[in-house]
C-alpha positions in Angstrom: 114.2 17.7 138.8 112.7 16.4 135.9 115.0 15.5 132.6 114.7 17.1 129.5 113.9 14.9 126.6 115.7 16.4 123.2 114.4 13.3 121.0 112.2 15.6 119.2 114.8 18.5 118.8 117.3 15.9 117.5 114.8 14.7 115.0 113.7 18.2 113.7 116.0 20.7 114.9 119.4 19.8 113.4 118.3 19.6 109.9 116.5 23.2 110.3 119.3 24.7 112.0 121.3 22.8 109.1 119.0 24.7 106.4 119.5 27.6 108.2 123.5 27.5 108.3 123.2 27.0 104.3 121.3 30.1 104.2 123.7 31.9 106.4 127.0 30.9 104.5 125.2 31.9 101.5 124.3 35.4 102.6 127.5 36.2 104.5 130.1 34.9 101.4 130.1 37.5 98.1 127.4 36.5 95.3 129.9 36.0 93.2 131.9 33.5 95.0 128.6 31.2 95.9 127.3 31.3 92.1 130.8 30.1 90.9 131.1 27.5 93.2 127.9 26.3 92.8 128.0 26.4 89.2 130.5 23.6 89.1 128.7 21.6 91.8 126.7 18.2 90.4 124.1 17.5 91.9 125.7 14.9 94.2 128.3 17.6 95.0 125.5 20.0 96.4 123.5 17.0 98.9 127.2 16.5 99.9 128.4 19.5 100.3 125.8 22.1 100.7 123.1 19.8 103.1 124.8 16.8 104.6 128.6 18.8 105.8 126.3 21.3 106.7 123.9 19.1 108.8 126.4 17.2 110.5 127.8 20.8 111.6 124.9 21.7 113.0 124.4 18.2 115.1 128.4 18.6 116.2 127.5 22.1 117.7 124.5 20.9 119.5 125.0 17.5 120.5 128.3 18.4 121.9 126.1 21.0 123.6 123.8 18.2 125.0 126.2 15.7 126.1 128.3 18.4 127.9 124.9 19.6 129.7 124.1 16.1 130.7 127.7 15.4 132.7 128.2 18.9 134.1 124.9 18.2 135.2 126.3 15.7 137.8 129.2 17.5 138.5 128.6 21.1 138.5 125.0 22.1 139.3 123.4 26.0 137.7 122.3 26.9 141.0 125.7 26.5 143.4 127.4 29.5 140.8 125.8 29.5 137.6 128.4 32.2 136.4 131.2 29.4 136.9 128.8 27.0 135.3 128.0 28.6 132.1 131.8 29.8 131.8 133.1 26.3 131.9 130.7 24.9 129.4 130.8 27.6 126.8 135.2 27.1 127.2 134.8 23.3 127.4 132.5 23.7 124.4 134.8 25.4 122.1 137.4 23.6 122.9 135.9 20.2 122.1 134.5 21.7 119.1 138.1 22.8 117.8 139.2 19.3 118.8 136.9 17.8 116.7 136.9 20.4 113.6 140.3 20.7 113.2 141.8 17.4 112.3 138.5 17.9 109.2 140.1 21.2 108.1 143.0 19.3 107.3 141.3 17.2 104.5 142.2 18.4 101.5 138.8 19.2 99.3 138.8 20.0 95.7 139.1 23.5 95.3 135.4 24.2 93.7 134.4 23.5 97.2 135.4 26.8 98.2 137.7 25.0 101.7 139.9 27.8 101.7 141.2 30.2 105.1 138.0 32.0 104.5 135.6 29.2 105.1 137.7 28.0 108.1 137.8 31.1 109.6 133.9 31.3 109.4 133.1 28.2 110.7 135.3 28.7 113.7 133.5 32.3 114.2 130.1 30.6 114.0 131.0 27.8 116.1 132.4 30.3 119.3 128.6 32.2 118.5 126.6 29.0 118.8 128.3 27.8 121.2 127.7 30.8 123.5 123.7 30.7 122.6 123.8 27.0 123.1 125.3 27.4 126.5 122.7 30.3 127.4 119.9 28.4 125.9 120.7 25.5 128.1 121.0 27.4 131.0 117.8 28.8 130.4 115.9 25.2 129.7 117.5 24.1 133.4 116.1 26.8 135.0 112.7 26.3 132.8 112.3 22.8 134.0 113.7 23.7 137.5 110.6 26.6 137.4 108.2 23.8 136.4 109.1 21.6 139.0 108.6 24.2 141.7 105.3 25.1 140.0 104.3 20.7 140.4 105.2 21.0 144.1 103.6 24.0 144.9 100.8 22.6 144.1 100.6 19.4 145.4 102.1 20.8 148.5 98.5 23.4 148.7 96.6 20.6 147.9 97.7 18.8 150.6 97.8 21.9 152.8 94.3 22.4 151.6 92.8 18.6 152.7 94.5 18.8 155.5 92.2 22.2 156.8 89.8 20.7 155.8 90.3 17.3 157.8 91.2 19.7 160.4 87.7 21.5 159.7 85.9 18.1 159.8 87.0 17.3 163.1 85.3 20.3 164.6 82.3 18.6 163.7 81.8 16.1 166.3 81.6 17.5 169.5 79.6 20.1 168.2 77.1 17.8 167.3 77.3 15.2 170.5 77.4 17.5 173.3 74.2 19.0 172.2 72.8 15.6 172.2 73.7 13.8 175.8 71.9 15.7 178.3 68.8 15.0 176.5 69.7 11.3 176.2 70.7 11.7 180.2 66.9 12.9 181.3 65.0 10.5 178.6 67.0 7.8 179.9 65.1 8.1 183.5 61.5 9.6 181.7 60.8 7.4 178.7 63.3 4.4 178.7 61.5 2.7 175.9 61.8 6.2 174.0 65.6 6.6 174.9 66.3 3.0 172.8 65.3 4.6 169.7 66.9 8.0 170.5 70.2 5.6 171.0 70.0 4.4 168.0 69.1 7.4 166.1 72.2 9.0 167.4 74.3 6.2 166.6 73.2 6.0 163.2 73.8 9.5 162.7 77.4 9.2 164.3 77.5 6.3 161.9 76.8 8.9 159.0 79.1 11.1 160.2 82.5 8.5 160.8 81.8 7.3 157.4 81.6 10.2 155.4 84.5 12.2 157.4 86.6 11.3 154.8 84.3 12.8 151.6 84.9 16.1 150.9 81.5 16.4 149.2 78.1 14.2 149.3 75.1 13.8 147.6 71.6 16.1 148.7 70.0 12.8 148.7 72.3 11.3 151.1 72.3 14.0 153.5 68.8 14.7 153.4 68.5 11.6 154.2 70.7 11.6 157.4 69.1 15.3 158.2 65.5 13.4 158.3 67.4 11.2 160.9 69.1 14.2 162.7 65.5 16.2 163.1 64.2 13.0 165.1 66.3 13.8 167.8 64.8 17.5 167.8 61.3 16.5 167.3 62.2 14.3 170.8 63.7 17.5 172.6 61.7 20.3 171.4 58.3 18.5 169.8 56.4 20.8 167.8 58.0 23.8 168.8 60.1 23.2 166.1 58.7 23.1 162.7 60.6 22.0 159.4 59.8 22.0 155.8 61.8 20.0 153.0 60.6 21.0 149.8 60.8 18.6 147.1 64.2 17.8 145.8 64.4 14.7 143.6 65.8 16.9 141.0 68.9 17.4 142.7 69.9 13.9 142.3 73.0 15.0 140.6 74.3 17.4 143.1 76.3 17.4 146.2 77.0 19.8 149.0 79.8 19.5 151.8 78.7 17.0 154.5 76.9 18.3 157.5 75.9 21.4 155.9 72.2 21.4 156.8 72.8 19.9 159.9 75.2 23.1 161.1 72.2 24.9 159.6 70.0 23.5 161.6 72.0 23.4 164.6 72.7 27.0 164.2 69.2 28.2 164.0 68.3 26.8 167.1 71.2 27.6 169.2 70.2 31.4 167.8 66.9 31.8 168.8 64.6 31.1 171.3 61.2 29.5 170.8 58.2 27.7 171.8 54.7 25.6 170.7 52.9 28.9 170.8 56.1 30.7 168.5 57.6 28.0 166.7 60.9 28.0 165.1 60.5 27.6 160.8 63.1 26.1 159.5 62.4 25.7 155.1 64.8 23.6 153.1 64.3 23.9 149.4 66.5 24.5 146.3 66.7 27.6 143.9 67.4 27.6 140.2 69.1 24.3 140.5 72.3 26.1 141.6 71.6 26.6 145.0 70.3 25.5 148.7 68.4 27.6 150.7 68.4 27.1 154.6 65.9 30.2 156.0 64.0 30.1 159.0 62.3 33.3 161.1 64.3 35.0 164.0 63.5 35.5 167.6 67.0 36.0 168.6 67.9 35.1 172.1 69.4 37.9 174.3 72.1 35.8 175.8 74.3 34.3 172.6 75.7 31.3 173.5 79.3 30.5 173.3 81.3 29.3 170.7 77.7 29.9 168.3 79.8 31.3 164.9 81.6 27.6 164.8 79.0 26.5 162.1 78.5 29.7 159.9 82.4 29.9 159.7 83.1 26.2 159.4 80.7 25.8 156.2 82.5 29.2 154.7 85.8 27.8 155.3 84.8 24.5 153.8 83.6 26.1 150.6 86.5 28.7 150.5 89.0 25.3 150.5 86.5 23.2 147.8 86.9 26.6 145.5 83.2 26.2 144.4 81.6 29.2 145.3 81.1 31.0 149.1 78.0 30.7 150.8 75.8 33.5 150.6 74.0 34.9 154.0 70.6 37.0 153.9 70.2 38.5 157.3 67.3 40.8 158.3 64.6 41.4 161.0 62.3 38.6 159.8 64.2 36.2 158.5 67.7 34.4 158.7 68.6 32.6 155.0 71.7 30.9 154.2 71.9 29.6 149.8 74.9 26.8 149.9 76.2 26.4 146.5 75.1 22.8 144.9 78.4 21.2 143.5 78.3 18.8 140.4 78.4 15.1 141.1 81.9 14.0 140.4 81.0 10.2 140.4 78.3 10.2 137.8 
């Protein structure tokens, strides 16, 4: 647990708590006997008297009260029976404040000071009253911190909870992509050897692109537009122009990021949705909206046989964006039309 640091309540609190003693001696003593004592008082007498006595009281009460706190600390922790804690410090209090108090009661003042049975027996009362508030206050500022400290590893606990679903989340990535990938590779291999080369390395750049930025929660549009205009070679190889997609133009966005593979999943998940051909292509339009979003939309032709395992993406970008707290997804789906809008994040390294 972290330790309290009372530096700054030694510094200001004893002399206001001194100046409020004053105050309180003055108001629970008859007018009368104040005025007469003070009338007699030099000035010396009163800085003596009336401020430094009354300051040094004060630091007695508390720093008695701090240095107890401190070794009971070690000894005899709040949360094992914090009934048999606070008992024993407010007794252990007392008594070391009598201890201390007692042998100064017997110096004999001059009798304007007003040291008489009376004052004794006030200072004793006061000292058993702050003592007990004291004790409760420092039982309160343990359990304070304590509260804190929970509060500290709470939440770096979720936050690693929350990168670790999300590592968890990035891992689902990669078969998802690859399998899709290596029976085409498998029959260009024997049709178009020369062809299969560049698909090889396409793919390997793009695996490339994916290893390396497993570990970024976010990326920059540029960066994966840039891998998605490597990822749609691979399609234009498989499908040719049955498949048709349009990036609109978005150099503005230079300054935002969205969670890696994103559009790819997109992508991916328009064409495992629908089926197609060169006569009825599938459109798939790219393009950003009032700077705050991208929009993924492409036309339906929904296949009548849904393949398995087909909701990965759609739930794997939600979940994504549900962990990065910046915004869900929104999903637009009619009988025309199938439209994703992926919030655009701020670029944290600019």
């Amino acid at each position: 647990m972290s330790t309290p640091s009372y530096k700054s309540f030694r510094l200001y609190g004893y002399p206001s708590f001194g100046l409020i003693l004053i105050l309180l001696f003055f108001l629970i003593n008859p007018y009368e006997r104040s005025i007469q004592s003070w009338k007699q008082f030099s000035l010396l007498d009163f800085i003596f008297v009336d401020v430094l006595l009354t300051m040094a009281y004060a630091t007695l009460i508390f720093e008695t009260g701090i240095q107890l706190t401190m070794r009971l600390n070690q000894k005899l922790h709040w949360e094992k029976n914090i009934m048999t804690r606070f008992t024993v410090q407010f007794l252990l209090h007392i008594t070391l404040i009598s201890i201390i108090l007692i042998p100064i009661f017997q110096i004999e003042l001059p009798s304007k000071f007003s040291a008489d049975q009376l004052l004794y027996r006030q200072i004793i009362i006061f000292s058993i009253i702050f003592a007990l508030l004291a004790t409760a206050v420092f039982a309160v500022e343990h359990f304070f911190h304590k509260w804190k400290d929970i509060q500290l590893e709470t939440a770096v606990m979720r936050q690693h909870a929350t990168q670790a679903q999300l590592d968890a989340l990035k891992l689902q990535l990669d078969p998802h992509f690859l399998f899709n990938n290596l029976s085409t590779l498998a029959s260009l291999i024997t049709d178009n050897p020369a062809l299969s080369v560049d698909y090889v390395i396409k793919l390997s750049s793009i695996y490339r692109y994916m290893l390396t930025n497993r570990p970024q929660n976010t990326i920059s549009i540029r960066a994966e537009l840039e891998f998605i205009n490597a990822y749609l070679f691979l399609y234009k190889i498989r499908y040719g122009e049955a498949i048709q997609i349009q990036i609109s133009d978005t150099e503005k966005l230079s300054s935002k990021e969205i969670a890696p593979l994103t559009l790819q999943l997109l992508i991916e998940n328009a064409i495992k949705h629908n089926s197609f051909s060169i006569e009825s292509p599938l459109k798939i339009e790219i393009a950003e909206m009032d700077n705050k979003w991208i929009v993924i939309r492409n036309n339906k032709s929904l296949k009548v046989t849904k393949e398995p395992g087909s909701a990965l993406g759609l739930k794997n970008i939600r979940e994504r964006y549900l962990l990065l707290g910046h915004g869900e997804p929104e999903i637009h789906d009619n009988s025309s039309f199938f439209e994703v809008k992926i919030p655009l994040l701020l670029n944290q390294k600019m």
